[in-house]
C-alpha positions as a Markdown table, in Angstrom:
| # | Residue | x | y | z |
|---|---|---|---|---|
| 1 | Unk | -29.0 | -11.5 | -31.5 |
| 2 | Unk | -28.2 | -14.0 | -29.0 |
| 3 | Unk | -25.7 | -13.3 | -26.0 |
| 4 | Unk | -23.5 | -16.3 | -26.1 |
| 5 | Unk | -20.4 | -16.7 | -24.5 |
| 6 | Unk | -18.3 | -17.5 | -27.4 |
| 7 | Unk | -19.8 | -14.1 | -29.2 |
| 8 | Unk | -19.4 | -11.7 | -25.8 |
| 9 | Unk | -15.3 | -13.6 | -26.1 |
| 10 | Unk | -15.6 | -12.7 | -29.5 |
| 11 | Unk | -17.1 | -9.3 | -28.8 |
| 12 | Unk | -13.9 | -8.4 | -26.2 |
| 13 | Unk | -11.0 | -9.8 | -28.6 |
| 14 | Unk | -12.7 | -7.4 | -31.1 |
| 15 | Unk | -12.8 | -4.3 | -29.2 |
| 16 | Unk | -9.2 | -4.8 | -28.3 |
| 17 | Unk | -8.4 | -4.8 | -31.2 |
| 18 | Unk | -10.5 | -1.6 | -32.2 |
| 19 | Unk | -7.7 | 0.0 | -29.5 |
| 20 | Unk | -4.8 | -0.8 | -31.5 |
| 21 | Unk | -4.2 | -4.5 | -29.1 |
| 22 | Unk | -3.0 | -6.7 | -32.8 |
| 23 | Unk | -1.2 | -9.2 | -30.8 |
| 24 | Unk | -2.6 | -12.5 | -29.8 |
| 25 | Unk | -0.9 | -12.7 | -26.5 |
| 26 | Unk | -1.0 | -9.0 | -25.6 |
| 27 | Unk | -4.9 | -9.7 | -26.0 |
| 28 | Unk | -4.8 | -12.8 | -24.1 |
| 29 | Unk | -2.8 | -11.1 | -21.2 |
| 30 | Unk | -6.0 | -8.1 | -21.1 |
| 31 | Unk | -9.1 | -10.7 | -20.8 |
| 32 | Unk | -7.5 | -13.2 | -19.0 |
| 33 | Unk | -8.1 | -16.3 | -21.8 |
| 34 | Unk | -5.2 | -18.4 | -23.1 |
| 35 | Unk | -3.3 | -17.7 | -25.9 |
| 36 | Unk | -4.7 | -20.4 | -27.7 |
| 37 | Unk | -8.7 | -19.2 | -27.3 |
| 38 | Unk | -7.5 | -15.7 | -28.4 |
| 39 | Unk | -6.1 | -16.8 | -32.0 |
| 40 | Unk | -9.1 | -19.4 | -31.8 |
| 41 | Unk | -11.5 | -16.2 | -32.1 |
| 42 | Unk | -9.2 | -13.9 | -34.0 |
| 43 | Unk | -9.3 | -16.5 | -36.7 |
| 44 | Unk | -13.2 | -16.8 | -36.7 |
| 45 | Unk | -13.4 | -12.4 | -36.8 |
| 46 | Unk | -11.2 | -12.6 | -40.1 |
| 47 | Unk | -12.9 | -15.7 | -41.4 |
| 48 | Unk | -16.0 | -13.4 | -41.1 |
| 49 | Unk | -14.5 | -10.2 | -42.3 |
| 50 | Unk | -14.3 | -8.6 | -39.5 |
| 51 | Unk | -10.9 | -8.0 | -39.3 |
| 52 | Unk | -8.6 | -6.6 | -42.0 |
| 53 | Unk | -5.5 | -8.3 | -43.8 |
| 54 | Unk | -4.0 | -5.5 | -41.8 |
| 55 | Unk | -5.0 | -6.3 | -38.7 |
| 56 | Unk | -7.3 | -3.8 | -37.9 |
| 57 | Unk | -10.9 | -3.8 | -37.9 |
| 58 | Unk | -13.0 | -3.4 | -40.5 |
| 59 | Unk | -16.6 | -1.9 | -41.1 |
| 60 | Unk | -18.0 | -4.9 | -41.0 |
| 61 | Unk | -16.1 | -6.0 | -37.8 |
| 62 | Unk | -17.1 | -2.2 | -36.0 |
| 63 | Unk | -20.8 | -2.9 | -36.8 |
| 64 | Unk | -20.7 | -6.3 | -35.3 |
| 65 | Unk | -19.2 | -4.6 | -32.3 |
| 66 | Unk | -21.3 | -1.8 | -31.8 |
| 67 | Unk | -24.4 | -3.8 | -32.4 |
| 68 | Unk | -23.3 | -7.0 | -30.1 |
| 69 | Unk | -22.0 | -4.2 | -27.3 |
| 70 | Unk | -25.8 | -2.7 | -27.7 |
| 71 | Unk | -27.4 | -5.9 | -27.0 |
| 72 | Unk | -25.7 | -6.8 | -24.0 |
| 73 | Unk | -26.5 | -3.3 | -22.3 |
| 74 | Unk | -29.5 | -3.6 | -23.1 |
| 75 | Unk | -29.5 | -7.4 | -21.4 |
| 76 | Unk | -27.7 | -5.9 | -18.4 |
| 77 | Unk | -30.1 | -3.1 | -18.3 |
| 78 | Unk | -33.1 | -5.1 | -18.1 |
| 79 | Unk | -31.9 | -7.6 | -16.2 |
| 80 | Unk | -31.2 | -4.8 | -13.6 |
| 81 | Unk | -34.6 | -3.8 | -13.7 |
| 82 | Unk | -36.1 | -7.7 | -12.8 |
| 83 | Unk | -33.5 | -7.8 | -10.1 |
| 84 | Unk | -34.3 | -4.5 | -8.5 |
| 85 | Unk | -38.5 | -5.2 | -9.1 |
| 86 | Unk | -37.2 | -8.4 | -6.5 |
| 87 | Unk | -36.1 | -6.3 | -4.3 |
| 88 | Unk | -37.5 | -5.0 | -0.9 |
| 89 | Unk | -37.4 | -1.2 | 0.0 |
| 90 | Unk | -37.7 | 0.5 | 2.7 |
| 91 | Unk | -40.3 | 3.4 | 2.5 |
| 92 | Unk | -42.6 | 5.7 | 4.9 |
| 93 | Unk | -46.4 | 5.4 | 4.3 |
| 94 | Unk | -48.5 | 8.3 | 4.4 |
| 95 | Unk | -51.4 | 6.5 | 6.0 |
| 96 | Unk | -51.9 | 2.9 | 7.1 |
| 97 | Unk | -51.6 | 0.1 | 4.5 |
| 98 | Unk | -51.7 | -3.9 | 4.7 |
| 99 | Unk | -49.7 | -6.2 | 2.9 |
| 100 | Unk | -50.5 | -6.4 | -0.5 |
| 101 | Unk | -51.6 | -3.0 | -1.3 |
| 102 | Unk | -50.7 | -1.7 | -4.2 |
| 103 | Unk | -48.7 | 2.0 | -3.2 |
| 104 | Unk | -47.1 | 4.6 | -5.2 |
| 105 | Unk | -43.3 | 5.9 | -4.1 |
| 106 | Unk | -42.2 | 9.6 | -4.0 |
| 107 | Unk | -39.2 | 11.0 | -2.5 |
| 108 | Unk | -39.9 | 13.8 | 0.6 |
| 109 | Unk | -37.5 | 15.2 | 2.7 |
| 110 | Unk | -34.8 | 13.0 | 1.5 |
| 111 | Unk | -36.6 | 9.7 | 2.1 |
| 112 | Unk | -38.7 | 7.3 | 0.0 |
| 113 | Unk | -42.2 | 7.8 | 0.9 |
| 114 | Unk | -45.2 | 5.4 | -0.5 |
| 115 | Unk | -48.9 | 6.3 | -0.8 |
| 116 | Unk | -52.2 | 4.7 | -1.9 |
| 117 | Unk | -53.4 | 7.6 | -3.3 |
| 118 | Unk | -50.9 | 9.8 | -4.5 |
| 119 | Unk | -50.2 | 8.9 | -7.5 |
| 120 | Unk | -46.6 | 8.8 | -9.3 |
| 121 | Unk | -44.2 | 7.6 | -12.0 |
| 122 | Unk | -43.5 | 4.6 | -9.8 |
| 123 | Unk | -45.8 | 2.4 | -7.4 |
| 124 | Unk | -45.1 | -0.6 | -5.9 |
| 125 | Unk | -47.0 | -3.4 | -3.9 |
| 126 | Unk | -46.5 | -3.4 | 0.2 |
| 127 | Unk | -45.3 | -7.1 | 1.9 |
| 128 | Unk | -45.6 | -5.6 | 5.0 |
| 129 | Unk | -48.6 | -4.2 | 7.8 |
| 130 | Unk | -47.8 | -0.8 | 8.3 |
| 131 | Unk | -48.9 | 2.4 | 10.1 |
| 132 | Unk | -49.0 | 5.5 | 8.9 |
| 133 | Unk | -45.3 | 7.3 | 9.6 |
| 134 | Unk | -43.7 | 4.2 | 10.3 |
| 135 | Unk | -41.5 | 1.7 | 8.2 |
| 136 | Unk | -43.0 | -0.7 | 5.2 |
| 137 | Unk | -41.5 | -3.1 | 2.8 |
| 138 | Unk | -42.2 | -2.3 | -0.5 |
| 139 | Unk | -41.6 | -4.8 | -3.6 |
| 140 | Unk | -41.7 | -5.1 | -7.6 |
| 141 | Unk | -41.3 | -1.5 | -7.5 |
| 142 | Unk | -41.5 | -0.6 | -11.3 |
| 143 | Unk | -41.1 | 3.2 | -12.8 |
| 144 | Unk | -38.4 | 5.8 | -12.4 |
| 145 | Unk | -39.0 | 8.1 | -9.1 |
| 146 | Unk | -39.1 | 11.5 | -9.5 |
| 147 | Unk | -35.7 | 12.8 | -7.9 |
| 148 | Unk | -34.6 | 16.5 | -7.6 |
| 149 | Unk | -31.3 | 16.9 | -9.9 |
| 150 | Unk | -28.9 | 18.1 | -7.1 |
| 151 | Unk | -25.0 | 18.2 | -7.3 |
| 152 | Unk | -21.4 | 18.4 | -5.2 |
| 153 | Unk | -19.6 | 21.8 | -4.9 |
| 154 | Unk | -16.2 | 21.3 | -3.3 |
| 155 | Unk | -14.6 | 24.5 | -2.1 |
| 156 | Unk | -10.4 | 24.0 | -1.8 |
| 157 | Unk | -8.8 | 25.8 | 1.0 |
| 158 | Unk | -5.6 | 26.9 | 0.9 |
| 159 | Unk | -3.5 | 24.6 | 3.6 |
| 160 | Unk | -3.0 | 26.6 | 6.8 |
| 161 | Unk | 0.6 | 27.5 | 5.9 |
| 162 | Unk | 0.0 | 29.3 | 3.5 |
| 163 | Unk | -2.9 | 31.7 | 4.6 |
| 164 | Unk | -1.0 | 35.0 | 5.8 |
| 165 | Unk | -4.1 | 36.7 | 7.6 |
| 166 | Unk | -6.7 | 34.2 | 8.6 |
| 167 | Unk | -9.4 | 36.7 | 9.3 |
| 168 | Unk | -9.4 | 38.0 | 5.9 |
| 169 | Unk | -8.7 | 34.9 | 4.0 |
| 170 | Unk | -12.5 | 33.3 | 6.3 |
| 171 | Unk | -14.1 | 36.6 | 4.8 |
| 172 | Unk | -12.6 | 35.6 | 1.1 |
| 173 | Unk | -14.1 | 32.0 | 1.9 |
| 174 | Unk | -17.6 | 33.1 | 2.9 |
| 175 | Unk | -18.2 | 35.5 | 0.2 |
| 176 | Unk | -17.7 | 32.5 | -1.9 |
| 177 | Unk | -19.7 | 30.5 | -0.2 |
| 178 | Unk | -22.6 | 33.0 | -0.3 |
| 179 | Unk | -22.5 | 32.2 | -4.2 |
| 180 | Unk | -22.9 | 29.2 | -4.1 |
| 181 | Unk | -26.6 | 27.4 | -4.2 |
| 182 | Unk | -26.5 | 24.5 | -2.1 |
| 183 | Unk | -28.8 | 22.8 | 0.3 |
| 184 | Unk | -26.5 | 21.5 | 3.1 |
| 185 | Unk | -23.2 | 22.0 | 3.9 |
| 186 | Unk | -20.0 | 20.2 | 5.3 |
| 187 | Unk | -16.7 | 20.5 | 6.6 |
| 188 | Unk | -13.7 | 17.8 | 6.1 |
| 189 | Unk | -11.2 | 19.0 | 8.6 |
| 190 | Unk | -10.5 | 21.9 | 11.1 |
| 191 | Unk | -10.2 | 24.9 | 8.9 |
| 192 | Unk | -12.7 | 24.1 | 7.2 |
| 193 | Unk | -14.8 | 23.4 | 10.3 |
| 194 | Unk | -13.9 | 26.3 | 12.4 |
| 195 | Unk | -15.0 | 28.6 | 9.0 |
| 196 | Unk | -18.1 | 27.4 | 8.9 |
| 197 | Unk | -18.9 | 27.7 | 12.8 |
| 198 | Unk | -17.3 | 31.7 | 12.4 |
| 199 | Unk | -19.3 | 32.1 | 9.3 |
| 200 | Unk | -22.5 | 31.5 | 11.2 |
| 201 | Unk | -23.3 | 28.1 | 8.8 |
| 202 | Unk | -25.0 | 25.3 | 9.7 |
| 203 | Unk | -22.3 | 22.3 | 9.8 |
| 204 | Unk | -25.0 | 19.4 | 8.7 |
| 205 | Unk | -22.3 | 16.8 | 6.4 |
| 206 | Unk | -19.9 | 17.1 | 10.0 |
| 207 | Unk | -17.4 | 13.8 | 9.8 |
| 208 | Unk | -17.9 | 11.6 | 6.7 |
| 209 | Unk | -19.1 | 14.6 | 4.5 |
| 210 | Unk | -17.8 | 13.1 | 1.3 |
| 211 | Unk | -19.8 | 10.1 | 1.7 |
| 212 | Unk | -22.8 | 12.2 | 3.2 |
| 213 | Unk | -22.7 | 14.7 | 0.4 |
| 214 | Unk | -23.2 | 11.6 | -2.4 |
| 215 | Unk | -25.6 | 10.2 | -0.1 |
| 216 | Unk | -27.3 | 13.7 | 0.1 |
| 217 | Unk | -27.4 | 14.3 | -3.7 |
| 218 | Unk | -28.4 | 10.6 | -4.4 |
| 219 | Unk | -31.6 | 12.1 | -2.7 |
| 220 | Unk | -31.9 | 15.2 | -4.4 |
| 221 | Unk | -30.2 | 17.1 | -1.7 |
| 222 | Unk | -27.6 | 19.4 | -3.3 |
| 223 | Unk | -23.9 | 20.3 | -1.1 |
| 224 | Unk | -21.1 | 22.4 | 0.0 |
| 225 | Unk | -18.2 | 20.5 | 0.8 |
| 226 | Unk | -15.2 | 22.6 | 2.6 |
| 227 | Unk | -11.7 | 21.2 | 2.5 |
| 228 | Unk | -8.4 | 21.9 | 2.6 |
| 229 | Unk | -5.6 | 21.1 | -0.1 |
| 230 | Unk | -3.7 | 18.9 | 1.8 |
| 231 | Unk | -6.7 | 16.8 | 3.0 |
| 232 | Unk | -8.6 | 16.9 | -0.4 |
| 233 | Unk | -5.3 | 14.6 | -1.7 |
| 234 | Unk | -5.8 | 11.8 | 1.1 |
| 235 | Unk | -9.9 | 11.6 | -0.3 |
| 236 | Unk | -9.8 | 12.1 | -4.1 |
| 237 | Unk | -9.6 | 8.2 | -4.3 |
| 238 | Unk | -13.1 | 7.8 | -2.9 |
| 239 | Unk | -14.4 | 10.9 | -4.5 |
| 240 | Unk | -13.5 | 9.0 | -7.7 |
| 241 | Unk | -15.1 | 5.7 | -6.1 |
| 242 | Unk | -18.1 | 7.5 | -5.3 |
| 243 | Unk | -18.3 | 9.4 | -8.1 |
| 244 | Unk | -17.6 | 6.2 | -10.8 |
| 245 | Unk | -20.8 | 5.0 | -8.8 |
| 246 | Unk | -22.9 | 7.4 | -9.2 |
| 247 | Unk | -22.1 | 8.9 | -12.5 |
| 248 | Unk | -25.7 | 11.0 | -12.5 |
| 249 | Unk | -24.3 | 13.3 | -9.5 |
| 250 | Unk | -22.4 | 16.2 | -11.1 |
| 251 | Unk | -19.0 | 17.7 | -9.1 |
| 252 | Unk | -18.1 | 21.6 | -9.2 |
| 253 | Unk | -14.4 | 22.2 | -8.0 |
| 254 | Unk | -13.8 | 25.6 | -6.7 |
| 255 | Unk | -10.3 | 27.1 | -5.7 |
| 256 | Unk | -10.2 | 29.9 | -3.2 |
């Protein structure tokens, strides 16, 4: 099937329409295409059957939709891949290579490394001179690279208000935290901050540890997040922005 524009136009008045959007203008309103294109394509879906006397999709219609919806992920998807197989990365070489050398990529520490000889699921091919332990460019990387599964726990705090004995309530928090598998750890705030330091745990995700702890997972790192309930409000907006971006990196949410 080819991707053309009228079919993807055809493809979006159809899905609407699968989520109970029947009127022309309602429709036009959602993709941003005049009134006049909408009943333009709604007219060429019934003509073909695939939508009902009553407005609705049909079998027919659904096929179409789930079929053309297939195709263009899978365009998207491979497009992705030439794009990224254009790009340049940045990775550490394990011994001296020359520009191009053909170099497989593994992840080590949390960074991309690339070796001549070690041989992975992804290589790549060097544009750059580079000594061993240093930085090289590395393009048309192809293959998926091997990258530990890690994930986010973040712990709520009560707000400071409301804790009656703070002693206690730290002892609550890092009996809770001693359950918890995580790699590094971070604190959003002063509570949370402050029960770390008492608790004796290394503070590595210090001042952007929302951000750090995708960054950290992206890499196969998994973290503890600390935070209290009034500060968690002001940042679920970017955990939601982070976490619609990288959809791979599972969230734990644990009260205390």
């Amino acid at each position: 099937m080819k991707i053309e524009q009228a079919m993807i136009t055809q493809l979006m008045v159809l899905l609407n329409v699968k989520n109970g959007k029947y009127r022309p203008s309602e429709i036009s309103k959602e993709l941003g295409i005049t009134l006049q294109g909408v009943v333009y394509h709604m007219k060429i879906l019934r003509d073909k059957g695939y939508i009902g006397s009553d407005n609705k999709i049909t079998k027919e219609g659904f096929d179409f939709l789930y079929n053309g919806l297939n195709t263009i992920e899978d365009f998207v998807h491979s497009s992705l891949i030439n794009i990224d197989a254009s790009l340049i990365w940045e990775a550490i070489p394990d011994r001296d290579i020359i520009p191009g050398q053909k170099v497989y990529l593994y992840m080590q520490d949390g960074y991309l490394h690339a070796s001549p000889d070690f041989k992975t699921g992804s290589y790549g091919v060097s544009c750059t001179r580079s000594n061993a332990g240093k930085c090289a460019g590395i393009t048309g990387v192809k293959g998926l690279i091997d990258v530990k599964k890690a994930k986010i726990t973040i712990m709520l705090l009560k707000n400071i208000e409301k804790i009656e004995n703070l002693c206690d309530y730290e002892k609550i928090i890092l009996q809770k935290v001693s359950s918890v598998e995580y790699d590094l750890a971070g604190s959003v705030g002063e509570l949370a901050y402050t029960v770390l330091r008492d608790g004796g745990i290394k503070n590595n995700l210090e001042y952007n540890a929302i951000g750090a702890g995708f960054e950290a997972a992206k890499r196969g790192y998994s973290t503890l997040i600390l935070i209290s309930d009034r500060l968690f409000h002001f940042t679920i907006n970017d955990i939601r922005e982070l976490q619609a971006k990288n959809p791979e990196i599972e969230i734990n949410y644990i009260h205390v």
